[in-house]
N, CA, C and O of each residue as an XYZ file, in Angstrom:
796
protein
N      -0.294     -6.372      4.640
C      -0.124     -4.987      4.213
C      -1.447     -4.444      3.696
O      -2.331     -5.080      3.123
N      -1.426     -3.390      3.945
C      -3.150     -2.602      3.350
C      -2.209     -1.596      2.159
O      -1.062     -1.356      1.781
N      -3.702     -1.237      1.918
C      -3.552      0.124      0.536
C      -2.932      1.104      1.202
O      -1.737      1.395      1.145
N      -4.061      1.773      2.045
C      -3.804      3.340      2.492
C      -3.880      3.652      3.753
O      -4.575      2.926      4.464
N      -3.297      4.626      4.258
C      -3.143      5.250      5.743
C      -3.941      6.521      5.195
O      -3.682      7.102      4.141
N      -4.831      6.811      5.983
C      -4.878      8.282      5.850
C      -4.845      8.864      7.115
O      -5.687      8.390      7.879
N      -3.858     10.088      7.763
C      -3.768     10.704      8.475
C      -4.551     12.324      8.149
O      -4.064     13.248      7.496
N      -5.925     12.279      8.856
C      -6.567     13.869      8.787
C      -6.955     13.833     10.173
O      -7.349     12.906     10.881
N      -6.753     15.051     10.395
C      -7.938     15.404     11.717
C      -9.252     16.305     11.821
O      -9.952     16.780     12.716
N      -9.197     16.280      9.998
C     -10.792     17.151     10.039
C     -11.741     15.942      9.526
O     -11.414     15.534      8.412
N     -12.810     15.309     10.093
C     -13.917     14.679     10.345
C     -14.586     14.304      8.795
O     -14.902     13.240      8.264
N     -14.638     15.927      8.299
C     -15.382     15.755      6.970
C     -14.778     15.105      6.039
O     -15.153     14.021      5.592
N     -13.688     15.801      5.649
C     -12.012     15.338      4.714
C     -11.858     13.359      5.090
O     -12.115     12.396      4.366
N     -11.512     13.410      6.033
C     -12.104     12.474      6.712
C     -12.563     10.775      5.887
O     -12.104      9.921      5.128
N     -13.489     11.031      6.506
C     -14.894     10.845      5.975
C     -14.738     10.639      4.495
O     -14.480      9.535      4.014
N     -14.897     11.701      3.807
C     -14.890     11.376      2.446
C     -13.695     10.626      1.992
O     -14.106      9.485      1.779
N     -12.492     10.678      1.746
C     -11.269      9.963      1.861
C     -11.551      8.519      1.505
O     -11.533      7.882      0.452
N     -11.869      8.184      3.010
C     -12.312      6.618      3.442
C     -13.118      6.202      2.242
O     -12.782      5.464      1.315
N     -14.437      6.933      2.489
C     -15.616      6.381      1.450
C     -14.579      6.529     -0.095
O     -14.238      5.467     -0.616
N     -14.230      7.556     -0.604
C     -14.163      7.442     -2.090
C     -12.887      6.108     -2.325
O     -13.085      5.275     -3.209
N     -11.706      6.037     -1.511
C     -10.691      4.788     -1.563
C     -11.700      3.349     -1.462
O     -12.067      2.701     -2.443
N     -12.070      3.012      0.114
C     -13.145      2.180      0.368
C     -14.149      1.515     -1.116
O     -14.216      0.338     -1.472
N     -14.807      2.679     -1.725
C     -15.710      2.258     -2.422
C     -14.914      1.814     -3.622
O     -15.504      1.118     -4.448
N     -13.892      2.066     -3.788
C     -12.598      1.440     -5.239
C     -11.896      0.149     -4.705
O     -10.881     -0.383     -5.155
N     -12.439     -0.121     -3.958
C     -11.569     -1.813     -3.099
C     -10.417     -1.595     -2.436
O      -9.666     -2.563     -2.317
N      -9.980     -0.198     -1.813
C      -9.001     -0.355     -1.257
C      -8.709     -0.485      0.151
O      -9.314      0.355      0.817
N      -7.917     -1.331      0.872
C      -7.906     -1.618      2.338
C      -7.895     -0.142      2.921
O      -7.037      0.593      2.432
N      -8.631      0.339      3.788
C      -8.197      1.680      4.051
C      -8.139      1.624      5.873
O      -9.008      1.046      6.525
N      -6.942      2.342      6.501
C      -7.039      2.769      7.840
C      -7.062      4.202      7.921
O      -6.356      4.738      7.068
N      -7.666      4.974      8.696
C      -7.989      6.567      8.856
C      -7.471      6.609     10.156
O      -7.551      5.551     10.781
N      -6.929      7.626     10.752
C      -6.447      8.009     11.701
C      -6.850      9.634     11.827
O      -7.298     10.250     10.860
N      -6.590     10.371     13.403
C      -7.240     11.489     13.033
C      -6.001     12.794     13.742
O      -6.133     14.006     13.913
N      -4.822     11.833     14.016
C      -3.847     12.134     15.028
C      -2.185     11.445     14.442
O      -1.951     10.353     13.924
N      -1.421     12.376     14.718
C      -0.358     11.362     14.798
C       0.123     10.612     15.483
O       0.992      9.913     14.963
N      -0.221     10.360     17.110
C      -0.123      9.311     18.019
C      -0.978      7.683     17.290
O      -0.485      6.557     17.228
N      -2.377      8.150     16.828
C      -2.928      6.983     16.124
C      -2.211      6.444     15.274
O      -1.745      5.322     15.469
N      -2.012      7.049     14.305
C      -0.958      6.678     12.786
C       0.255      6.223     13.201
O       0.887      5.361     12.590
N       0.611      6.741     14.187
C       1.970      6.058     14.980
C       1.544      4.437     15.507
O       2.127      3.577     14.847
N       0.941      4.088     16.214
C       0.500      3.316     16.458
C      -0.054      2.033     15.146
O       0.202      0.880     15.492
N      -0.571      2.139     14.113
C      -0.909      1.480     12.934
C       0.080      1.554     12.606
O      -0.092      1.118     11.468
N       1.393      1.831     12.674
C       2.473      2.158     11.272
C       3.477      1.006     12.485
O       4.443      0.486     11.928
N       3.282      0.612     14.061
C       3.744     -0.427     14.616
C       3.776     -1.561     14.288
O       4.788     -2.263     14.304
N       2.402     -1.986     13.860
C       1.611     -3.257     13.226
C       1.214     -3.877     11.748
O       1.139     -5.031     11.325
N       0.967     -2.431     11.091
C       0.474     -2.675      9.787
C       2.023     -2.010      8.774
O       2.689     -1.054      9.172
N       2.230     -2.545      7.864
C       2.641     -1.800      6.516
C       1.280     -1.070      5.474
O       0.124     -1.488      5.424
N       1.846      0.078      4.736
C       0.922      0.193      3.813
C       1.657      0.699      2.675
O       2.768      1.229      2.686
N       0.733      0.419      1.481
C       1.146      0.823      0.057
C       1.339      2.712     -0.048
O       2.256      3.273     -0.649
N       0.311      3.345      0.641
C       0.535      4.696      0.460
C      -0.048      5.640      1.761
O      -0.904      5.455      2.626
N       0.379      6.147      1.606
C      -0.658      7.163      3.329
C      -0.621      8.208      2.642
O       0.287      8.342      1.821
N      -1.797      9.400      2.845
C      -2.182     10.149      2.475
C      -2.201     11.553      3.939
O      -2.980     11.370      4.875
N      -1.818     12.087      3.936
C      -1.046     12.793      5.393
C      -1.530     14.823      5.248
O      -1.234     15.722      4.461
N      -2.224     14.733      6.267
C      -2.536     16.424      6.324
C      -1.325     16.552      7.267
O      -0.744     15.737      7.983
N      -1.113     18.139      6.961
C       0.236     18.249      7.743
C      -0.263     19.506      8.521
O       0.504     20.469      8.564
N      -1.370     19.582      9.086
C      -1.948     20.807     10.288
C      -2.617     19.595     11.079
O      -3.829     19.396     11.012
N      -1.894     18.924     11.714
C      -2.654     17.881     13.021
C      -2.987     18.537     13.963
O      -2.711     19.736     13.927
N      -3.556     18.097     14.909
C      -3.558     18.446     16.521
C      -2.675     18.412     17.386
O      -2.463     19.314     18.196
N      -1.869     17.020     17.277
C      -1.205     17.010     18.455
C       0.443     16.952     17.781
O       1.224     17.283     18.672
N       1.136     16.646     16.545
C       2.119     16.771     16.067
C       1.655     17.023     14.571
O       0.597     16.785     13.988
N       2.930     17.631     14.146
C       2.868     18.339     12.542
C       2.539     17.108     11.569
O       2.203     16.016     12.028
N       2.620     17.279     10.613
C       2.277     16.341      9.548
C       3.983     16.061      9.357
O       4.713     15.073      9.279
N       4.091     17.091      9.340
C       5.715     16.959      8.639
C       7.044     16.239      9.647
O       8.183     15.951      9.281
N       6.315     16.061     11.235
C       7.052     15.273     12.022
C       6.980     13.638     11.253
O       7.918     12.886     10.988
N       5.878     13.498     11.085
C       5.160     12.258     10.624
C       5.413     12.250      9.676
O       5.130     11.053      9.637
N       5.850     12.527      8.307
C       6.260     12.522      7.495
C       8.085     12.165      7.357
O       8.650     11.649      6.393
N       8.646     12.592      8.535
C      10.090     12.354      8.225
C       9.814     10.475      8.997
O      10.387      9.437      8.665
N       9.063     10.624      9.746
C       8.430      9.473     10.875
C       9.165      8.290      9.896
O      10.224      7.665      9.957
N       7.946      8.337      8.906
C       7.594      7.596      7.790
C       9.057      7.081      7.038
O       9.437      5.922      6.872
N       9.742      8.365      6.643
C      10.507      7.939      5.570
C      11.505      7.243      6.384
O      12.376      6.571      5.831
N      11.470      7.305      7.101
C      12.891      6.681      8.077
C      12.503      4.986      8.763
O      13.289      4.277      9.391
N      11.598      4.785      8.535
C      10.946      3.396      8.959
C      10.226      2.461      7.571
O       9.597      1.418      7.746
N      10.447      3.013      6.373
C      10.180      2.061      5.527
C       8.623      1.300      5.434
O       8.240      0.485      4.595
N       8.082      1.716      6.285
C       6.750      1.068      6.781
C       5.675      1.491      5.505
O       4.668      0.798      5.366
N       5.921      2.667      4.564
C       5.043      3.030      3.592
C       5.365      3.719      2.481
O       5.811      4.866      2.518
N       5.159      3.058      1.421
C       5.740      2.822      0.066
C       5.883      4.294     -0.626
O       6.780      4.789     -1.310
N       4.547      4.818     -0.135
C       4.390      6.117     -0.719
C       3.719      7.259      0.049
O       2.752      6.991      0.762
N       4.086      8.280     -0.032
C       3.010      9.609      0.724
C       2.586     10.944     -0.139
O       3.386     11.740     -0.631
N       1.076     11.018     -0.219
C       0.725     12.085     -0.648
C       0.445     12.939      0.481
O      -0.217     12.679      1.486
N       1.136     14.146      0.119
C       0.747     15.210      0.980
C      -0.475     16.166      0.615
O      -0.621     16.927     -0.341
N      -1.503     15.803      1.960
C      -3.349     16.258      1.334
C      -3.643     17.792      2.606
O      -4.144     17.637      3.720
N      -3.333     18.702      2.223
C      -3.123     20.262      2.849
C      -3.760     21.031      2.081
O      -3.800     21.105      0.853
N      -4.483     21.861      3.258
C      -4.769     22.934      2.901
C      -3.988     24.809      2.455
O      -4.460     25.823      1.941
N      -2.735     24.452      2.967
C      -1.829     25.192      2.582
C      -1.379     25.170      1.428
O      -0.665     24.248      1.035
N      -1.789     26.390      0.538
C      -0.842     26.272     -1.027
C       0.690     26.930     -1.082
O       1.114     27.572     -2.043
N       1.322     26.688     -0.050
C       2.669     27.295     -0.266
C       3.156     26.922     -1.529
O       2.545     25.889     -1.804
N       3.922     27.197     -2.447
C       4.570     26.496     -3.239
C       5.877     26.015     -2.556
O       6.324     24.884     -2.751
N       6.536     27.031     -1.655
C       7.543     26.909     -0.943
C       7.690     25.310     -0.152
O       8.704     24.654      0.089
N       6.598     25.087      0.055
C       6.123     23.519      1.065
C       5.959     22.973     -0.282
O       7.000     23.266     -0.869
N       5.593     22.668     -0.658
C       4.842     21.731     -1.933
C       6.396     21.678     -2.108
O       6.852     20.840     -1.330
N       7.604     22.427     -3.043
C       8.887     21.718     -3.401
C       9.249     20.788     -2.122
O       9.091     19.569     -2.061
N       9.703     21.530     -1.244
C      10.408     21.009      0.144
C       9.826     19.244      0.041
O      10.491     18.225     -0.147
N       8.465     19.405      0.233
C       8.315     18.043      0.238
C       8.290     16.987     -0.488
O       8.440     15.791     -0.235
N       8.021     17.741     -1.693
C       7.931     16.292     -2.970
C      10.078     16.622     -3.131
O      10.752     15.758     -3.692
N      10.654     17.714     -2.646
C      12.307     17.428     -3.059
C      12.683     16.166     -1.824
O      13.692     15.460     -1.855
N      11.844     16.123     -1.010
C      12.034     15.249      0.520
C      11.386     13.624      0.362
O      11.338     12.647      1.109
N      10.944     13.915     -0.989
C      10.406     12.091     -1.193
C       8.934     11.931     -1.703
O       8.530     11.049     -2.460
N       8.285     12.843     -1.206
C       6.585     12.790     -1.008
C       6.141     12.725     -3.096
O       6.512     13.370     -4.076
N       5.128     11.492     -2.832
C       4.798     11.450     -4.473
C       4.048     12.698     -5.163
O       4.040     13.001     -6.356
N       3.332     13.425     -3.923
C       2.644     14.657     -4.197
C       2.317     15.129     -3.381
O       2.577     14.729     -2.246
N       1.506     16.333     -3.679
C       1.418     17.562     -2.536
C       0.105     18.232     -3.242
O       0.088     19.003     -4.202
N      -1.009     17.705     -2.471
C      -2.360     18.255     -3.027
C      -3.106     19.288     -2.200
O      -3.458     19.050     -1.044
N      -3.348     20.491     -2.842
C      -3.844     21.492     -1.946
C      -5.601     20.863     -1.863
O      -6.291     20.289     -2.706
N      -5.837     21.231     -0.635
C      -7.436     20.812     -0.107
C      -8.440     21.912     -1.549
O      -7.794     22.834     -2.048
N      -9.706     21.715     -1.980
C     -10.009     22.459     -2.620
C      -9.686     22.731     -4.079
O     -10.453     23.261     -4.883
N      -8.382     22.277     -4.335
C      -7.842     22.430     -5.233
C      -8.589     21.159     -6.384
O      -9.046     20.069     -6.041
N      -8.533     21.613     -7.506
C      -9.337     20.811     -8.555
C      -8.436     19.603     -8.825
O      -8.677     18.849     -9.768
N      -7.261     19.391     -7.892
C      -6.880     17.945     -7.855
C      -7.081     17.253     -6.676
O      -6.580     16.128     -6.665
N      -7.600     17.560     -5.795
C      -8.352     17.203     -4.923
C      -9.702     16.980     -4.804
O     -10.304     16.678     -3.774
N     -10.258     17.183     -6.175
C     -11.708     16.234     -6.220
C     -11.444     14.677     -6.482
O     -10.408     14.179     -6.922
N     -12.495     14.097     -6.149
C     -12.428     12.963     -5.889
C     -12.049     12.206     -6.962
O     -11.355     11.196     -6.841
N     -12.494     12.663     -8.102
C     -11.761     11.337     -9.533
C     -10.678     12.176    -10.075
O     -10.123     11.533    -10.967
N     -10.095     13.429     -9.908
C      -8.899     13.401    -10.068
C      -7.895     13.109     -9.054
O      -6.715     13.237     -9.380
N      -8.293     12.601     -7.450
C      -7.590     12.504     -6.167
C      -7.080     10.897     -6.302
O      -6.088     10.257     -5.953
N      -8.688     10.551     -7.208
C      -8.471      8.700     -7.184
C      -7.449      8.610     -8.397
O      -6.553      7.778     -8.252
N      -7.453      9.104     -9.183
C      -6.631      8.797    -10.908
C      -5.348      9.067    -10.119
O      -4.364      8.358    -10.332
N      -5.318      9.812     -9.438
C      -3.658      9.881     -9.253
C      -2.784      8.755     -8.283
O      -1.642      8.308     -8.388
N      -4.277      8.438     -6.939
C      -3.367      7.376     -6.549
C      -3.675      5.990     -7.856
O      -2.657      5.509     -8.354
N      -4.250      5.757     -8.054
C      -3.864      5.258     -9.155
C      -3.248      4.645    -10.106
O      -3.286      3.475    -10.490
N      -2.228      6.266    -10.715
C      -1.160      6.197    -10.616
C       0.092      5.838     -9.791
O       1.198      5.355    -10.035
N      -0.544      6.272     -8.750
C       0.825      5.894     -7.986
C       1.428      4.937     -7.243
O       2.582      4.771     -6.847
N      -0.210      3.977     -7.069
C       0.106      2.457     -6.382
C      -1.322      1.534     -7.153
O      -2.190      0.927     -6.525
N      -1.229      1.652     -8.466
C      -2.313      1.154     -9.182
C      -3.831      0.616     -8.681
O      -4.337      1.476     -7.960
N      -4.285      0.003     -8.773
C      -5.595     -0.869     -8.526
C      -5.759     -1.263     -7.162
O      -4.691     -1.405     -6.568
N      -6.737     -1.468     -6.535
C      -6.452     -1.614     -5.034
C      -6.182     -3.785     -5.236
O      -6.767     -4.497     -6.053
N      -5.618     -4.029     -4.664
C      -4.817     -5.554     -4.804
C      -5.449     -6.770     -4.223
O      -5.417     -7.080     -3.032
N      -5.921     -7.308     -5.010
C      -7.048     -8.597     -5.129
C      -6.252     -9.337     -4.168
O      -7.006     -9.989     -3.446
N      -5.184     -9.477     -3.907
C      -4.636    -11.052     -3.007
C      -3.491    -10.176     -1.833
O      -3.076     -9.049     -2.105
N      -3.207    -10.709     -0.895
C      -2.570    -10.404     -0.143
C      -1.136    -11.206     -0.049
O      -1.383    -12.412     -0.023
N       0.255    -10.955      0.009
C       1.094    -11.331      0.151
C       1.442    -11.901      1.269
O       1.571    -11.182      2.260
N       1.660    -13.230      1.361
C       1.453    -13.843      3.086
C       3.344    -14.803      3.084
O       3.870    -15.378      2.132
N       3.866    -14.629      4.438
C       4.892    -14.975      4.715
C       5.696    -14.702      5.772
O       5.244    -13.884      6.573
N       6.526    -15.061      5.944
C       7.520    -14.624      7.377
C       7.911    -13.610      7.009
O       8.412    -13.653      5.885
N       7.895    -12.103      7.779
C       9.226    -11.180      7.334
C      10.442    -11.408      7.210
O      10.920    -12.104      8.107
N      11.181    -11.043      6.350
C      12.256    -11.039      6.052
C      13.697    -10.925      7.073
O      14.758    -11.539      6.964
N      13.251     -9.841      8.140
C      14.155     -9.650      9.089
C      13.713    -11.106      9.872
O      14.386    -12.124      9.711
N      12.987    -11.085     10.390
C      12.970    -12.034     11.226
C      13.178    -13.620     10.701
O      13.653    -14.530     11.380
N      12.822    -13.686      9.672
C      13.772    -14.916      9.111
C      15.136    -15.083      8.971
O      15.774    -16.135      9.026
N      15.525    -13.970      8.788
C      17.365    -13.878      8.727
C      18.122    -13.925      9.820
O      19.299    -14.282      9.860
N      16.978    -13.311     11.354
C      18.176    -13.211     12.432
C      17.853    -14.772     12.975
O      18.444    -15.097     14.005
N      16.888    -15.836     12.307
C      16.533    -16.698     13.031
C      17.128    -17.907     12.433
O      17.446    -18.929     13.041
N      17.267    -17.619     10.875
C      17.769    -18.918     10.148
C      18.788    -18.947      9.313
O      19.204    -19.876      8.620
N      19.244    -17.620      9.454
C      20.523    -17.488      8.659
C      21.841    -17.222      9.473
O      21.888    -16.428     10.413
N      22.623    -17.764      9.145
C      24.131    -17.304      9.429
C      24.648    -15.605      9.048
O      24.734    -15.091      7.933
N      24.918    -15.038     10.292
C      24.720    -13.697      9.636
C      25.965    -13.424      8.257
O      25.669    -12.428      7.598
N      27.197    -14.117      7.789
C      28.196    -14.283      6.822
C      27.250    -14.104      5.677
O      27.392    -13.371      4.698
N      25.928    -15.172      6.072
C      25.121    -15.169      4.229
C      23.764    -14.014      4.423
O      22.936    -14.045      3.513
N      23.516    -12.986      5.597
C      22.907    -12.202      5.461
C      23.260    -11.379      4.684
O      22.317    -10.671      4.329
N      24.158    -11.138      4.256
C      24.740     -9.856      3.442
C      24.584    -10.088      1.885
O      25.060     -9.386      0.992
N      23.763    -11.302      1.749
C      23.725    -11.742      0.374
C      22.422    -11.122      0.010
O      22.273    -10.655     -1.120
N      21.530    -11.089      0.840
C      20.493    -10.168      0.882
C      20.229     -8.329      0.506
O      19.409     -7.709     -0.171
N      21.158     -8.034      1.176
C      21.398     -6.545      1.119
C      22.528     -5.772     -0.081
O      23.698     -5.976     -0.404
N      21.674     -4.998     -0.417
C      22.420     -3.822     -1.250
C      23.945     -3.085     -0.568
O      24.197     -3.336      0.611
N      24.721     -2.364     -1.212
C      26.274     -2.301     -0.825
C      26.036     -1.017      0.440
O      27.018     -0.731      1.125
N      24.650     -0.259      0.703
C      24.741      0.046      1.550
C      23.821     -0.297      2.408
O      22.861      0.454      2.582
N      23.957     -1.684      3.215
C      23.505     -2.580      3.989
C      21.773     -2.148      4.275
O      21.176     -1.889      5.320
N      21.357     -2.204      2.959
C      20.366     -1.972      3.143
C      19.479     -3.336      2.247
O      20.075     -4.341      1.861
N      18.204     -3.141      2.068
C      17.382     -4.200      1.243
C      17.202     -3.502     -0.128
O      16.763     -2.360      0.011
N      17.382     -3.804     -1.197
C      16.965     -3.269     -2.592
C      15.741     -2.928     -2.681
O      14.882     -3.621     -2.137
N      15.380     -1.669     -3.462
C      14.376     -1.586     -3.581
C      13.114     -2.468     -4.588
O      13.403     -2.846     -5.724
N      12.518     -2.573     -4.327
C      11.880     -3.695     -5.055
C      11.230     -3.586     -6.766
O      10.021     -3.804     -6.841
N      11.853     -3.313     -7.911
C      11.506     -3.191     -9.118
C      10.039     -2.754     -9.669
O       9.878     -1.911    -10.552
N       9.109     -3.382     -9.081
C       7.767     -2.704     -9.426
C       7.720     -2.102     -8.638
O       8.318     -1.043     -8.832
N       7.122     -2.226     -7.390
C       6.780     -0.838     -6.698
C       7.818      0.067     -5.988
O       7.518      1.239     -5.757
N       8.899     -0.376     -5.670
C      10.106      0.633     -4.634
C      10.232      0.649     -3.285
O      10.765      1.436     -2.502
N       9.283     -0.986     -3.087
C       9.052     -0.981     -1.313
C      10.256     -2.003     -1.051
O      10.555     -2.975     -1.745
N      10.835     -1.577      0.048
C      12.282     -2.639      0.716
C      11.663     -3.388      1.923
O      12.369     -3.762      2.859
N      10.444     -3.580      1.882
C       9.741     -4.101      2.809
C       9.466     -6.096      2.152
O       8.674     -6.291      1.230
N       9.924     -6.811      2.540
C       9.954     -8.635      2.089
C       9.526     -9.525      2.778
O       9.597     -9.272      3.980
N       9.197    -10.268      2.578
C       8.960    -11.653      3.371
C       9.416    -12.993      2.562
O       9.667    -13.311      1.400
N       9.380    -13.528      3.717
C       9.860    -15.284      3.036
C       8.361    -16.347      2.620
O       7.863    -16.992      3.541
N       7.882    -16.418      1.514
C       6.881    -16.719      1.188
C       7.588    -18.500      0.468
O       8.272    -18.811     -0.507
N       6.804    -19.411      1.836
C       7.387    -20.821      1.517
C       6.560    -21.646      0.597
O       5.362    -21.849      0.795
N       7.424    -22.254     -0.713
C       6.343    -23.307     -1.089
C       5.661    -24.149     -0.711
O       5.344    -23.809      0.429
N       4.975    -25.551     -1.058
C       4.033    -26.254     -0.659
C       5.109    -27.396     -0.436
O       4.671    -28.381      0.157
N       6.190    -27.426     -0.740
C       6.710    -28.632     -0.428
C       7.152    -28.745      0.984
O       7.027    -27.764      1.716
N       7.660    -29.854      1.433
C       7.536    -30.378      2.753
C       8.750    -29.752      3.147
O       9.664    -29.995      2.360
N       9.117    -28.891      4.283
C      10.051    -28.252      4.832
C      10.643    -28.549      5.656
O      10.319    -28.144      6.773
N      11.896    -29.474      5.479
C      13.002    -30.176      6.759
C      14.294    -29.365      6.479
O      15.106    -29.339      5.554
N      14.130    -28.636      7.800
C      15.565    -27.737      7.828
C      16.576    -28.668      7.600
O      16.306    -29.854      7.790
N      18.136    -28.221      7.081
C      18.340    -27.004      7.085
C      17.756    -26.691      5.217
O      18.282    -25.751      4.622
N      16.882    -27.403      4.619
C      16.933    -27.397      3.350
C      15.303    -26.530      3.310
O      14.288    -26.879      3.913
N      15.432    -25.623      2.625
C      14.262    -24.530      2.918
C      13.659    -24.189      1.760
O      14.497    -24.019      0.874
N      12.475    -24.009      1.383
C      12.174    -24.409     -0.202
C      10.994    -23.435      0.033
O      10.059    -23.539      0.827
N      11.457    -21.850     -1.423
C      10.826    -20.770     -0.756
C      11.500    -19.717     -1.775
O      12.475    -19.919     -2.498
N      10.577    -18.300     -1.622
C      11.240    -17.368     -2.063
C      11.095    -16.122     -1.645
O       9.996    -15.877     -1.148
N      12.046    -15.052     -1.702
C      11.797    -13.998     -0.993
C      11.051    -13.104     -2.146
O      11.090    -13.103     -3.377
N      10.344    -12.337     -1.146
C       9.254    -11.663     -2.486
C       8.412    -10.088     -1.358
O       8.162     -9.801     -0.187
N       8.282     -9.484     -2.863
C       8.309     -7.939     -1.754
C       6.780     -8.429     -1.440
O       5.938     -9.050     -2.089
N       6.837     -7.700      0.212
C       5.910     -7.639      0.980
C       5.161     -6.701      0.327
O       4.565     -6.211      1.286
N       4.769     -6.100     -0.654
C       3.935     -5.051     -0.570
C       3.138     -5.646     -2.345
O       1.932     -5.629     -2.592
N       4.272     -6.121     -3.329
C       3.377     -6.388     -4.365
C       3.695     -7.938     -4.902
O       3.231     -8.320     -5.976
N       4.715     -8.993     -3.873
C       4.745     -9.676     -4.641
C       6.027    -10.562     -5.876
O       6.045    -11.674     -6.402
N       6.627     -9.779     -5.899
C       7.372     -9.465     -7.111
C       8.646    -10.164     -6.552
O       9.367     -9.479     -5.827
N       8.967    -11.325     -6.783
C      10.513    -11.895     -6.281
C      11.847    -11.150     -5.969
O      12.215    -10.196     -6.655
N      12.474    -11.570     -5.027
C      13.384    -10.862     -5.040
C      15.213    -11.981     -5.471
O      15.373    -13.201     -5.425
N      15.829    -11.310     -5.694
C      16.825    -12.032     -6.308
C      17.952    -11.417     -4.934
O      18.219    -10.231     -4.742
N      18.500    -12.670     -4.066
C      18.505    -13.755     -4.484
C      17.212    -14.993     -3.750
O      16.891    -14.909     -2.565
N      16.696    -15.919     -4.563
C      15.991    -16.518     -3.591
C      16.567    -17.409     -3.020
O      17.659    -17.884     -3.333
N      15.654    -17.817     -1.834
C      15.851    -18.591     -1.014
C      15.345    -20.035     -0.887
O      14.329    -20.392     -0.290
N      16.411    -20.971     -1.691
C      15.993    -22.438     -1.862
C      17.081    -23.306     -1.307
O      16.968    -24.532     -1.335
């Protein structure tokens, strides 16, 4: 999993983005399209994407419902040059952690960084390594005890520190002879165990 997605298609915006995340340690992918970002959001998870919603070839806001419906990213700031207020509710009432007008004095760079920040802390010294979660379950579980996994609407809980339903099966060091599996499930994005584990 990385830090940030950023979806812009202006060069400069861009550009700076990368460098000011980049230079704070954070994994960063830039995209300049929503076919690209489509494509990274196949392969990669991320902690937050940062999303202009005047693309070239699809809206921001296609890509934005994209997002919330695939779980693939924890969080989205919306980074526009449009000050509607009318857009700004719509989207933070639709999920989005914020809605930053371009220009706007929260869109300079150390109040742009303080906020992600806030919103997915420090960029993350270690990487969370393991089997995904789905694919461990349709491979080693009986689907009767899959449901021990999931919340009452067959979904994955959200994960206590950060709110990502994104997991993996992260195995201990001990010696692993099925069917006895020695291990725990833990969110893919920060870490943080999930209950119930898997031993």
């Amino acid at each position: 999993m990385k830090d940030i997605l950023i979806v812009e298609d202006a060069a400069k915006d861009r550009e700076r983005l990368v460098k000011l995340f980049s230079t704070e340690g954070y994994t960063v992918v830039s995209c300049e399209s929503v076919g690209q970002a489509e494509k990274s959001l196949e392969h990669e998870r991320f902690r937050l994407a940062v999303l202009d919603i005047g693309l070239s070839d699809k809206s921001g806001s296609y890509l934005f419902n994209t997002i919330k419906n695939t779980d693939k990213v924890a969080y989205i700031i919306i980074f526009t040059g449009n000050p509607s207020m009318h857009l700004k509710q719509r989207f933070l009432d639709e999920g989005a952690a914020d809605y930053i007008v371009k220009a706007s004095p929260q869109s300079q760079s150390d109040q742009l960084l303080a906020r992600v920040k806030d919103i997915i802390g420090a960029a993350r010294s270690q990487t969370v390594s393991g089997i995904d979660l789905d694919y461990f379950l349709g491979q080693y579980v009986q689907e009767t005890s899959r449901k021990l996994f999931l919340d009452m609407d067959n979904s994955y809980p959200q994960c206590q520190s950060c709110g990502s339903k994104q997991y993996v099966v992260s195995f201990s060091q001990k010696p692993q002879v099925p069917p006895e599996i020695h291990g725990s499930v833990v969110c893919g994005n920060c870490g943080t165990p999930m209950d119930p584990e898997v031993e």
